[in-house]
C-alpha positions as CSV (number, residue, x, y, z in Angstrom):
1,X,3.3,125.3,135.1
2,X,3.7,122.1,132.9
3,X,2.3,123.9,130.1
4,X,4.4,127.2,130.5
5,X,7.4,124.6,130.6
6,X,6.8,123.5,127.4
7,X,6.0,126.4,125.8
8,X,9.6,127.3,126.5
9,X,10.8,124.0,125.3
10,X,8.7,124.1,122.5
11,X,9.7,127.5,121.4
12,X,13.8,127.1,121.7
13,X,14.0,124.3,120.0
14,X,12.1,126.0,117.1
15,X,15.1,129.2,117.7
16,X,17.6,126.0,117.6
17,X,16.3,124.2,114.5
18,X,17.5,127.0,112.0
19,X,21.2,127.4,113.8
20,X,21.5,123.5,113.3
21,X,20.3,123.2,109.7
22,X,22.4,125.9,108.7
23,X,25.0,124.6,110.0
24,X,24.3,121.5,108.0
25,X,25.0,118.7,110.4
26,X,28.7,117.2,110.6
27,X,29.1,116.8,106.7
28,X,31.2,119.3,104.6
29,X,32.2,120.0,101.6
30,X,35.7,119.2,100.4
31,X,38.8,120.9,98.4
32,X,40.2,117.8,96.0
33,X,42.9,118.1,94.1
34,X,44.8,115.7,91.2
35,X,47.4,116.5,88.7
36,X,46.5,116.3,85.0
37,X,49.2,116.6,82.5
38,X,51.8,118.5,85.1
39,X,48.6,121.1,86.3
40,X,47.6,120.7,89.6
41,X,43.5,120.9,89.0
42,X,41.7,121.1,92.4
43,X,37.6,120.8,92.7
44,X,35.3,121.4,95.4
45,X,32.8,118.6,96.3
46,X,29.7,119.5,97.9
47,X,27.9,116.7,100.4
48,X,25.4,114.8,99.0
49,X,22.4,112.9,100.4
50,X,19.5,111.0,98.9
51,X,17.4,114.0,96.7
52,X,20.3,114.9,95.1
53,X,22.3,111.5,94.8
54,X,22.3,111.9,90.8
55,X,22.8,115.1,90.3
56,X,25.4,115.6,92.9
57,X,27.7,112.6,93.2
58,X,30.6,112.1,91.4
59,X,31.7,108.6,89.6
60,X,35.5,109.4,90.2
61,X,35.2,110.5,94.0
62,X,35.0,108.5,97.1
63,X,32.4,109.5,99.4
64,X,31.3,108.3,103.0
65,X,28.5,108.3,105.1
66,X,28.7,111.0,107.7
67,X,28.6,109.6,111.4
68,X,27.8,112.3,112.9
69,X,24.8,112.8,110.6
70,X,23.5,109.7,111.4
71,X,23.4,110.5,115.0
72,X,21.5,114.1,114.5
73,X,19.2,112.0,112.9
74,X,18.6,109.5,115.5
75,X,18.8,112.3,118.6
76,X,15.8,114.5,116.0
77,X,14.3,111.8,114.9
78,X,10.7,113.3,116.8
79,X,11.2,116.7,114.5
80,X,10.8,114.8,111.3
81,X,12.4,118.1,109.5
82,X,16.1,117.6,111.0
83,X,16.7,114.4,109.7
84,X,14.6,114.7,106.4
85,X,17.2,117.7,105.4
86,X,20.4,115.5,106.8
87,X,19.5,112.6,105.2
88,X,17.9,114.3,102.3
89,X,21.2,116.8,101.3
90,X,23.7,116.2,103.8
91,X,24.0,112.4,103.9
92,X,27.1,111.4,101.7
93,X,30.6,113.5,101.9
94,X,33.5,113.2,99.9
95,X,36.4,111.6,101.0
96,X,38.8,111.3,98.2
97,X,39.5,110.1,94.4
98,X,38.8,106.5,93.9
């Protein structure tokens, strides 16, 4: 019985692990927008996390750590995959021009 309960365990959290990764945690990407020379010129900033730090972050734009990330990452911490792609991609998101 203790092996048929987790089996089941076992095999929804592997149906839960793809739902939560695509779903990317708590961080999103965000709309910013500045005037330059009387033009309204809006960007989109993706999150960022540490593998992609240098190509992704930008020196004008403010960016926090995401909270909730942190948290996935402590709750999954036994999974090793959740908080590798959190931390790894979804670590850093934009907040607002410096």
């Amino acid at each position: 019985m203790k092996i048929l309960i987790a089996i089941v365990l076992v095999i929804a959290l592997l149906l839960a692990l793809p739902l939560f990764t695509a779903v990317g945690g708590c961080a999103s990407e965000k709309t910013l927008c500045r005037n330059v020379d009387t033009v309204k010129v809006c960007k989109i900033y993706p999150p960022c996390g540490l593998f992609d730090q240098d190509e992704c972050k930008d020196p004008d734009v403010r960016y926090k750590v995401s909270i909730g990330n942190i948290i996935c990452d402590i709750i999954f911490i036994e999974i090793i995959f959740v908080p590798v792609v959190l931390a790894g991609w979804y670590l850093w998101e934009p907040v607002g021009y410096k």
